[in-house]
KOLLOBA-12773 format. One record per residue (C-alpha): residue in one letter; chain; x, y, z. Coordinates in steps of 0.05 Angstrom, whole numbers. Each point is the difference from the previous one (the first is absolute). Layout:
BEGIN
<'A' 'A' <X Y Z>>
...
***
This chain:
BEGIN
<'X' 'A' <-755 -560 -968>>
<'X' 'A' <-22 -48 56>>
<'X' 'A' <36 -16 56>>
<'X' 'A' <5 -57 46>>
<'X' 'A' <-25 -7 82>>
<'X' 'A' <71 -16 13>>
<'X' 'A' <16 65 -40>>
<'X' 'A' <-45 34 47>>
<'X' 'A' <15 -25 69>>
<'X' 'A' <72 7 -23>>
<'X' 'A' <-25 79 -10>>
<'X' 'A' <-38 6 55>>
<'X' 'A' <53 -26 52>>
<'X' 'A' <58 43 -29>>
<'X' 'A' <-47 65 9>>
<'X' 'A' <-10 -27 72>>
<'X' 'A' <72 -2 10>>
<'X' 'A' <13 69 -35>>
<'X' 'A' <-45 31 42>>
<'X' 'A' <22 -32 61>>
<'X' 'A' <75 17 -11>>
<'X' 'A' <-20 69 -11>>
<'X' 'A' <-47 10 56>>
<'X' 'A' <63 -32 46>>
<'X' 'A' <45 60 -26>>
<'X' 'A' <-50 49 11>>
<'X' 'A' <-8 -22 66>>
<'X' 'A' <72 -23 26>>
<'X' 'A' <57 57 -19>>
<'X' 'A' <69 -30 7>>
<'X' 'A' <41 22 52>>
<'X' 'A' <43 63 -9>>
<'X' 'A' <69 -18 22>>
<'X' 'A' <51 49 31>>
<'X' 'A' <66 -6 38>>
<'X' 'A' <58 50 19>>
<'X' 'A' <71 -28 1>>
<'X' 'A' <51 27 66>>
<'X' 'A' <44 23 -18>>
<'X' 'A' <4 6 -79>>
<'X' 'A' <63 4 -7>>
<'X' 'A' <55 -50 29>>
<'X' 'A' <66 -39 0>>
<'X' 'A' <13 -77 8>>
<'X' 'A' <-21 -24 68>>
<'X' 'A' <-58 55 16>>
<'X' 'A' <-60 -26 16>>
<'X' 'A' <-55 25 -41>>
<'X' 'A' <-73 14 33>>
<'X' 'A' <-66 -16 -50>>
<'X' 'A' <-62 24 30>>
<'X' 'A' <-66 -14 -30>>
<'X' 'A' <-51 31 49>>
<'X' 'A' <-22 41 -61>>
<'X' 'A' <-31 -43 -29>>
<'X' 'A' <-68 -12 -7>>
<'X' 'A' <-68 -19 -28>>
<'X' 'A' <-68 20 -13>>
<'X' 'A' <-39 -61 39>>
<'X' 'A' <59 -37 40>>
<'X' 'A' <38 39 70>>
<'X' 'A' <64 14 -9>>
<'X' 'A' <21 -43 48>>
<'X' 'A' <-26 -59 -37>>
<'X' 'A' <30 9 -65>>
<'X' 'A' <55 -49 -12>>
<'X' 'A' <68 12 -35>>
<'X' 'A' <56 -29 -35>>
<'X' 'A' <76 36 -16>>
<'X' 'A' <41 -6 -66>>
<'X' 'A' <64 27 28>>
<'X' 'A' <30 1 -68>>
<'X' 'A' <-48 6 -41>>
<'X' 'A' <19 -70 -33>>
<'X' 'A' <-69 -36 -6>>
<'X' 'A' <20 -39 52>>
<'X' 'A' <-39 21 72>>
<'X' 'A' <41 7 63>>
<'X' 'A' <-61 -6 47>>
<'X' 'A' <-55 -43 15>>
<'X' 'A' <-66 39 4>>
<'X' 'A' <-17 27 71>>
<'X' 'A' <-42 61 27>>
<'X' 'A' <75 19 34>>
<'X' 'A' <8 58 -36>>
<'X' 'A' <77 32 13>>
<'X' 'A' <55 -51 -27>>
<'X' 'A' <76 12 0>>
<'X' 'A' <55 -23 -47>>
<'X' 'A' <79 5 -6>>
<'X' 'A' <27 0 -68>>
<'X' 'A' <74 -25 -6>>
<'X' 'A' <24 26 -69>>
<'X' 'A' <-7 64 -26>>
<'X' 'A' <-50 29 -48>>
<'X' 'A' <-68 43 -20>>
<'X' 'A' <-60 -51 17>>
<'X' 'A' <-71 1 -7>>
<'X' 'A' <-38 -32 51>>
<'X' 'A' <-68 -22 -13>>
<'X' 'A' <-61 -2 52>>
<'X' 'A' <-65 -44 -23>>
<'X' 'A' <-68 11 50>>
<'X' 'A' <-57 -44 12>>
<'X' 'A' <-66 13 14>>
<'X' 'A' <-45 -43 40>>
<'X' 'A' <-34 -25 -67>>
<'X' 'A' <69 -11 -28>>
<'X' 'A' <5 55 -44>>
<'X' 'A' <59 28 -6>>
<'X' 'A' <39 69 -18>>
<'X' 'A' <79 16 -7>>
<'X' 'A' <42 50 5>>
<'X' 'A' <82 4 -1>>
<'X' 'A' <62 56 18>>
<'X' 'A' <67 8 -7>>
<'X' 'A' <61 -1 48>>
<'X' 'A' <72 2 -10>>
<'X' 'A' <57 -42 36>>
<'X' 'A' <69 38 -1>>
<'X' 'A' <74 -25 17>>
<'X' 'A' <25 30 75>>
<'X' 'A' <-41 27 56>>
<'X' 'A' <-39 49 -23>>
<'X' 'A' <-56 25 58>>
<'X' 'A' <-63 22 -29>>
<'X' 'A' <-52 49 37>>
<'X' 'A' <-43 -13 45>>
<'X' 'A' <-69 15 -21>>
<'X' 'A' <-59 29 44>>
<'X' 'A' <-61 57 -3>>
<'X' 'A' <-61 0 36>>
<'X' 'A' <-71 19 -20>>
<'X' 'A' <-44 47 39>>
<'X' 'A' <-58 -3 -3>>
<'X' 'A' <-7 -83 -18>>
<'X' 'A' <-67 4 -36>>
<'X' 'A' <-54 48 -16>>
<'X' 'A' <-49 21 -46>>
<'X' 'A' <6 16 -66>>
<'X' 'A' <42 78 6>>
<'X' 'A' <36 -13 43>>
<'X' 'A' <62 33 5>>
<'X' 'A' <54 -60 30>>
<'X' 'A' <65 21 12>>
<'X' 'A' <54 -47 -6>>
<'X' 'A' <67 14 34>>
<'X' 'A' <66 -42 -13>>
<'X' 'A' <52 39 43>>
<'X' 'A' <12 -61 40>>
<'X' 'A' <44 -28 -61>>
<'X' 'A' <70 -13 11>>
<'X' 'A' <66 -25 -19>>
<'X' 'A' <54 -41 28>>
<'X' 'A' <53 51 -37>>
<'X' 'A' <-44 64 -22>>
<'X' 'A' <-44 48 49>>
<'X' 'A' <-78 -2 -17>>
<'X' 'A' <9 79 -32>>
<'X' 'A' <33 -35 -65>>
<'X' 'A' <-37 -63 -15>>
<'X' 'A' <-50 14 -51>>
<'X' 'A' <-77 -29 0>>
<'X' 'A' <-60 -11 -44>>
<'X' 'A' <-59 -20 -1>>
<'X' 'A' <-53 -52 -26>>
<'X' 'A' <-78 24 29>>
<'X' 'A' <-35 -63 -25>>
<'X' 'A' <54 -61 -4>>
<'X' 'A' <-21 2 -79>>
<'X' 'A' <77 -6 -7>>
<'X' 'A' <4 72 -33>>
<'X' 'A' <39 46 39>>
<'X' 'A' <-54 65 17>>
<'X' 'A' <69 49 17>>
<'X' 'A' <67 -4 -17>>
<'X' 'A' <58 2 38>>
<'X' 'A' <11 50 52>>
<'X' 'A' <38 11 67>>
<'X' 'A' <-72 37 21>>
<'X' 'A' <-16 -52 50>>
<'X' 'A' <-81 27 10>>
<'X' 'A' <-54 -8 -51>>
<'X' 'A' <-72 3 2>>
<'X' 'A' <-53 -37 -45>>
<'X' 'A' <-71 -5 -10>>
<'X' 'A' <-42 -52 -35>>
<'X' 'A' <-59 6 -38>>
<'X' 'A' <-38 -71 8>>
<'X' 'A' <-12 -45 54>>
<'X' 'A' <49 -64 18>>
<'X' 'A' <56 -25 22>>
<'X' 'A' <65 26 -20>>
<'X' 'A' <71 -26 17>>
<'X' 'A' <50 54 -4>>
<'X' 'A' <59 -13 -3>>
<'X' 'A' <74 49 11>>
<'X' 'A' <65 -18 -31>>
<'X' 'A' <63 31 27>>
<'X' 'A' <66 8 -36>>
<'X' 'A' <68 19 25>>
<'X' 'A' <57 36 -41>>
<'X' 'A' <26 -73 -25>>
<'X' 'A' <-61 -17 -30>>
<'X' 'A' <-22 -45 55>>
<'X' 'A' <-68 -5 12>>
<'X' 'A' <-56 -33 57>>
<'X' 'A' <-78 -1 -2>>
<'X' 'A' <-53 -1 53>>
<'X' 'A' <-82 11 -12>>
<'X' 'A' <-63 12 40>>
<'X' 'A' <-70 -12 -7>>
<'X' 'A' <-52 53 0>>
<'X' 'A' <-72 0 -4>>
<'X' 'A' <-43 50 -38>>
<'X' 'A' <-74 1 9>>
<'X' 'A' <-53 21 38>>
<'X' 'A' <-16 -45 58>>
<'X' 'A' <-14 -64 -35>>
<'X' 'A' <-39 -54 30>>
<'X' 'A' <6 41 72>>
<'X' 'A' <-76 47 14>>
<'X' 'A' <3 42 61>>
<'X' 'A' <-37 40 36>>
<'X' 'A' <16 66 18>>
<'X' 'A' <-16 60 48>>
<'X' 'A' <22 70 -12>>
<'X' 'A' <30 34 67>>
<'X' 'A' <-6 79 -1>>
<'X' 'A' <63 32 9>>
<'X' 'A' <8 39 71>>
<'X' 'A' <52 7 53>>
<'X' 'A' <3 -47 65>>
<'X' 'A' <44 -6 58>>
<'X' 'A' <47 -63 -14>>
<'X' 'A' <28 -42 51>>
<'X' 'A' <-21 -23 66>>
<'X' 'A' <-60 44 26>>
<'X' 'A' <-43 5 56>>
<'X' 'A' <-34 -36 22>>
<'X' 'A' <57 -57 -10>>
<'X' 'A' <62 31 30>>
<'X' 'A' <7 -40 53>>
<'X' 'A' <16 -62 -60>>
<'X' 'A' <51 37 -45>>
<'X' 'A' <63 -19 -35>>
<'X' 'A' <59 48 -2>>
<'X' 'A' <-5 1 -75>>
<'X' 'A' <-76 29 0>>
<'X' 'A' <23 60 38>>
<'X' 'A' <6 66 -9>>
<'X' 'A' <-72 5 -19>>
<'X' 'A' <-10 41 -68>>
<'X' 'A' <-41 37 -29>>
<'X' 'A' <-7 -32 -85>>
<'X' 'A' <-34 15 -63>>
<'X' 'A' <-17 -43 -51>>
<'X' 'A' <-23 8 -70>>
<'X' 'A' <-73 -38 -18>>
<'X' 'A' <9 -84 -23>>
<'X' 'A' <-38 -57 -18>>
<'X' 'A' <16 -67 48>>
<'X' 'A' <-22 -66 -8>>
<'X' 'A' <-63 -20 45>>
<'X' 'A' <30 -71 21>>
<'X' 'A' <78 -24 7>>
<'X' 'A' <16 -42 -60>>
<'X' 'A' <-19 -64 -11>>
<'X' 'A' <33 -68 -5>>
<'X' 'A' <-40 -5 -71>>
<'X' 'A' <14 65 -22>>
<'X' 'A' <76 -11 16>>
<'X' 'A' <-11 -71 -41>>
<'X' 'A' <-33 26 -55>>
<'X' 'A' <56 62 -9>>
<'X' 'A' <57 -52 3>>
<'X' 'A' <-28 -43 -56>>
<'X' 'A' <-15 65 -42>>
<'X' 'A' <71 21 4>>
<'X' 'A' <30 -73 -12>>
<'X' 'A' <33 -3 76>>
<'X' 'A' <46 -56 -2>>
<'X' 'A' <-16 -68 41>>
<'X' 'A' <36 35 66>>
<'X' 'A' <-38 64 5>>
<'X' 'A' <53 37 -36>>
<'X' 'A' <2 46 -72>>
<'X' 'A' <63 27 -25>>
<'X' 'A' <43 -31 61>>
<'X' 'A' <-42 31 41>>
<'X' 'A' <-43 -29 55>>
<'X' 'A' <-70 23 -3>>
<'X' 'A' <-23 -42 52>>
<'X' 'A' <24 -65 54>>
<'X' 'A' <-36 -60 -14>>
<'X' 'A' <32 -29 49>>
<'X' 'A' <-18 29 55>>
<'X' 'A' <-53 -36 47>>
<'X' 'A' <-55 49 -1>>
<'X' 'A' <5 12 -81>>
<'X' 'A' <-63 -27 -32>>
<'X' 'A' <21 11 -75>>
<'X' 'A' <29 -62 -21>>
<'X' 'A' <31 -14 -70>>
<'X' 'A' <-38 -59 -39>>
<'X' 'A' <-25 -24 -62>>
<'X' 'A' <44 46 -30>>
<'X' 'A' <-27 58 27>>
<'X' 'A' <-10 43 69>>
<'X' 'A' <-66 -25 40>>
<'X' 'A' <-37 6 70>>
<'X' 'A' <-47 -52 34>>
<'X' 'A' <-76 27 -9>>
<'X' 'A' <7 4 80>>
<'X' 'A' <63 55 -1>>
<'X' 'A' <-18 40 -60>>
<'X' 'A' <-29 58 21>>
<'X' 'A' <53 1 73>>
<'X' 'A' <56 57 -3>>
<'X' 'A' <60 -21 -44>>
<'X' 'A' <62 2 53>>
<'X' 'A' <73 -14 -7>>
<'X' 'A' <7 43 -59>>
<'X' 'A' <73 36 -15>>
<'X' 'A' <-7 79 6>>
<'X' 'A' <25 -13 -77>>
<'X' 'A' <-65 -36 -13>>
<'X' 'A' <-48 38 35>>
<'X' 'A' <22 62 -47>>
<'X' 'A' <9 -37 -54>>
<'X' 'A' <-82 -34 10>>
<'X' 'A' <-15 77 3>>
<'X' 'A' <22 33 -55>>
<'X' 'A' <-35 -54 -33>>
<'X' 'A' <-64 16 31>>
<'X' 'A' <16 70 -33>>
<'X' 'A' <18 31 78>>
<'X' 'A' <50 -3 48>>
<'X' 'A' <21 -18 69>>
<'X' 'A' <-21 63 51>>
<'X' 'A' <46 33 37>>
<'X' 'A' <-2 1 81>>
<'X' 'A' <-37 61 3>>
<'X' 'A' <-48 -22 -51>>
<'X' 'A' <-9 -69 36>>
<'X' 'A' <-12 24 62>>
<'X' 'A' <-38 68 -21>>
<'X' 'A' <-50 -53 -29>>
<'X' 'A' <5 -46 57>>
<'X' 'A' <-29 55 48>>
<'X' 'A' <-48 12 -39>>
<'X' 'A' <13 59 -38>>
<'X' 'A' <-25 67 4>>
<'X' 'A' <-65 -44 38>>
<'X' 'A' <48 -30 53>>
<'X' 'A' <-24 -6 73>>
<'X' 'A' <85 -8 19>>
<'X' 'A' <-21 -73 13>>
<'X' 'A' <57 -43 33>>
<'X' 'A' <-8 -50 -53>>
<'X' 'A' <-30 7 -75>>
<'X' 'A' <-79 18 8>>
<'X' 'A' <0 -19 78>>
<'X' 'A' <27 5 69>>
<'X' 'A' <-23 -70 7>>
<'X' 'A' <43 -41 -32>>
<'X' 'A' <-31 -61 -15>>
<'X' 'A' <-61 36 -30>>
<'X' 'A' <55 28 -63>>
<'X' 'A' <52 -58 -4>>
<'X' 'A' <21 -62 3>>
<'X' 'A' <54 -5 49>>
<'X' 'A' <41 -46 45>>
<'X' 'A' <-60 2 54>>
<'X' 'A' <-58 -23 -52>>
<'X' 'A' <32 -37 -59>>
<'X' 'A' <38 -61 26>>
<'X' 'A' <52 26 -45>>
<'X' 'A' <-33 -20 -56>>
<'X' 'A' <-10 48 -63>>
<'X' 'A' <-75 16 -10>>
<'X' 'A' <-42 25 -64>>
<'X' 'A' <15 79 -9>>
<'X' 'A' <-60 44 11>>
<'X' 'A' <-30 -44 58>>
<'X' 'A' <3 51 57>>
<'X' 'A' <-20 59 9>>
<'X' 'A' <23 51 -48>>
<'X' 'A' <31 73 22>>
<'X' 'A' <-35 71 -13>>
<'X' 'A' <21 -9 -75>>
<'X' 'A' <-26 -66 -8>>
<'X' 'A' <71 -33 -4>>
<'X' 'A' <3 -64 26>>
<'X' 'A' <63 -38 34>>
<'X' 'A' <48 58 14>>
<'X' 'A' <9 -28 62>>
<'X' 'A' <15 -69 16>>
<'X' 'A' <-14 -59 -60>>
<'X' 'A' <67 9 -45>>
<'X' 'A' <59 56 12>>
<'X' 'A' <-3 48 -58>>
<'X' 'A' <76 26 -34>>
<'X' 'A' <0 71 -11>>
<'X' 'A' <45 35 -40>>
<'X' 'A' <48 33 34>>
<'X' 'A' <66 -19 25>>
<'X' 'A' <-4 -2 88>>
<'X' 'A' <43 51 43>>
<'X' 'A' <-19 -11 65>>
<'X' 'A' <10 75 23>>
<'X' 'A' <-31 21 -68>>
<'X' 'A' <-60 42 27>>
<'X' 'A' <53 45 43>>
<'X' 'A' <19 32 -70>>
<'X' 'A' <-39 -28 -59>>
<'X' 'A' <-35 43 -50>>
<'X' 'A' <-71 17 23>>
<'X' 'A' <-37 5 -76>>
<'X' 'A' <-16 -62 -30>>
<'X' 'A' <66 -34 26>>
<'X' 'A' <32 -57 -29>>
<'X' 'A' <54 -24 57>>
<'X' 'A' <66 2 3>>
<'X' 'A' <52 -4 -70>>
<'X' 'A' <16 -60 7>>
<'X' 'A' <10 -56 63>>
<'X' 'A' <13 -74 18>>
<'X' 'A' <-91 -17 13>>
<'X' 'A' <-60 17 -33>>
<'X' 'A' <-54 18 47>>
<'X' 'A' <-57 -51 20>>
<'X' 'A' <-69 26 27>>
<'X' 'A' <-63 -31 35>>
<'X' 'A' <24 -60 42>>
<'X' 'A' <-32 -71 -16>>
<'X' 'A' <-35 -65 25>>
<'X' 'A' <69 -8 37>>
<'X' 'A' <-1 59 35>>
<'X' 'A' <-28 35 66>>
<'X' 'A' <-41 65 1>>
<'X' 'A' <55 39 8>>
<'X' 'A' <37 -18 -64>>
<'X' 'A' <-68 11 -38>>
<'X' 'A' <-10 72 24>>
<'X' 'A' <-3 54 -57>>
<'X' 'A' <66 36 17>>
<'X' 'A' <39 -65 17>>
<'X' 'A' <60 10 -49>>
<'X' 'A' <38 -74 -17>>
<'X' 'A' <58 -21 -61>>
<'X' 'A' <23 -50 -35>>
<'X' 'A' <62 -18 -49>>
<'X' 'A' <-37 7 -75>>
<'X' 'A' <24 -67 -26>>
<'X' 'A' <-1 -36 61>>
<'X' 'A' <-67 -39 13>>
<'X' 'A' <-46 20 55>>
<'X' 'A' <-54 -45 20>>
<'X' 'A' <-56 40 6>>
<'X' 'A' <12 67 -48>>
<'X' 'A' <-43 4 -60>>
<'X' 'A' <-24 56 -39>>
<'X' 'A' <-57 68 -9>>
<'X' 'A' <-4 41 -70>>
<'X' 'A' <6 68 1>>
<'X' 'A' <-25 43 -63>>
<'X' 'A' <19 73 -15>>
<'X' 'A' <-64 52 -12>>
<'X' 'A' <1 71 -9>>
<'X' 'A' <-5 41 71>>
<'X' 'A' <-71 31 10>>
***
């Protein structure tokens, strides 16, 4: 049979558009759309919480991604779109509804998702749901533990509500009901998984609450590290610097450590960026109500645009600063480390098992090791461009403050634990190490001790990797 040109072009043009369409779908996933609903159960006149920070999408933030509410499921949506992503309603008759939650992407593809509620007659108080996550990401084997004893009830103590447990927000319950309030998980593959806790009390009243969590193994963040033989040292304020102490660097101790990797340079303002877009950090700095880091602040240059985290070419490679303690642990677990501890922090700072028990980290001369108060102008400066310490660490003193991981007790060292410590229990401040482009030499000495509230933000604090290795 013979066909026409027209036949052809007409061919030709619907092949092009074929292979187009499918291209576009292979390229462009829709969004995966996820809410929780607080609480789940109710009576006429509560006000009913619909978060959809779960959400989310293989190309487009989270923060971007616009959405639109179906309170009753009806066809008919509530909402406008809008990246705002926690709505409330108030339902005045009674009932079991379905609301519906629709997610846009950035190339306006969309995804859906829906759950159920019910409205009761009288005043019915439901739970109050809430867990936390420790740690907030890792690589893949990790063990997280995830801890919901802070759930309560208006009418019922916290030892009879009843929990379980959904590890991936796939909307398929991993555990059933239980009043066992602890629960550990572990996940094969890398992502990001929203999990998400639902309480219930003896009336059949329910709430729901999720975090985020990362699994992977560092991402878009490369490192350098340097391994620090274990040893013991004398920590605290030692000669020759007595005569510039602090009451909370005294008594002088003698501590062991066990061998660890720590990163060359402080964290930098890229590195920070580059984990907050691989995690989908909302638009403020935060992930799972959490505040990773304060854009706000005057010396933060990570700045939220284009729908995503940057830096200016000229502050990339500067020390990320007012980061949340949160944050700073969270960025390294991702990294596949830690935060140190004080002893670790400063056992590194002096040098190690090389130190020369310099005042300050690599020198007695401080502007030869740091960028201080006397040098800096008070402006941040690219890590790694003074002189580095016996270890070749650079910027543990001066540059950026560094959080460690332990909670701060001023008169700590009078009784703390002398192998591999961790500080005290539990406090009020994390401690904060190395002094900054803010600060005089004293503050930047190797033993000066200084704290901060955790979610508070501090100017100047940003962040070091610590790695675990076997002890030679």
């Amino acid at each position: 049979m013979k066909y026409s040109n027209s036949f052809y072009r007409v061919m030709v043009i619907l092949a092009i558009l074929i292979t187009g369409s499918c291209n576009k779908n292979n390229l462009n996933q829709k969004p995966t759309a996820s809410f929780t609903v607080s609480p789940f159960t109710g009576s006429k006149g509560t006000t009913f919480t619909f978060n959809a920070r779960a959400s989310s999408d293989d190309k487009t933030p989270a923060g971007s991604l616009k959405v639109r509410w179906d309170f009753q499921n009806d066809g008919i949506w509530d909402t406008e779109w809008d990246t705002a992503k926690i709505m409330t309603h108030i339902y005045t008759e009674t009932g079991y509804y379905t609301v519906g939650l629709e997610v846009k992407d950035n190339d306006q593809a969309t995804g859906w998702t829906a759950r159920n509620l019910i409205v009761q007659e009288g005043n019915g108080l439901a739970p109050v749901a809430s867990f936390t996550v420790d740690p907030a990401s890792g690589p893949v084997g990790t063990v997280f533990e995830f801890d919901a004893s802070g759930v309560s009830d208006p009418q019922e103590s916290a030892d009879q509500l009843k929990v379980r447990w959904d590890f991936d927000g796939s909307g398929t319950w991993e555990t059933n009901y239980s009043t066992t309030k602890t629960v550990s998980h572990q996940y094969n593959s890398e992502g990001t998984y929203n999990v998400i806790m639902e309480v219930m009390n003896s009336k059949g009243l329910t709430d729901q609450t999720f975090r985020t969590i990362t699994v992977g193994s560092g991402g878009n963040v490369s490192l350098s590290f340097v391994t620090v033989e274990g040893g013991s040292f004398d920590m605290g304020c030692t000669s020759p610097n007595q005569s510039n102490c602090n009451f909370d660097e005294f008594p002088v101790r003698e501590v062991t450590v066990n061998s660890f990797q720590i990163s060359k340079y402080e964290v930098t303002n890229k590195q920070f960026a580059d984990f907050l877009n691989s995690v989908g950090a909302g638009p403020d700095g935060s992930l799972g109500g959490i505040t990773y880091i304060f854009l706000n602040s005057q010396y933060c240059k990570v700045k939220y645009s284009g729908n995503s985290f940057t830096v200016e070419n000229n502050d990339t490679d500067l020390p990320v600063v007012a980061v949340s303690w949160e944050g700073a642990k969270a960025f390294c677990n991702y990294a596949g480390g830690r935060l140190p501890t004080e002893a670790e922090w400063e056992y590194a700072a002096r040098g190690g098992n090389l130190s020369h028990n310099y005042d300050y980290s690599g020198s007695n001369t401080i502007n030869e090791v740091a960028w201080n108060a006397n040098n800096s102008y008070a402006v941040l400066q690219k890590v790694g461009t003074r002189q580095g310490n016996e270890l070749d660490i650079y910027d543990m003193s001066g540059n950026a403050m560094e959080w460690c991981s332990d909670w701060y007790l001023w008169n700590y060292y009078e009784n703390g634990e002398t192998n591999n410590p961790t500080g005290p229990a539990s406090g009020e401040e994390k401690v904060v190490r190395g002094g900054s482009v803010l600060n005089g030499a004293d503050d930047c000495r190797v033993s000066d001790r200084y704290w901060h509230e955790p979610q508070n933000v501090m100017e100047m604090v940003g962040i070091r990797v610590v790695k675990d290795v076997s002890a030679k």
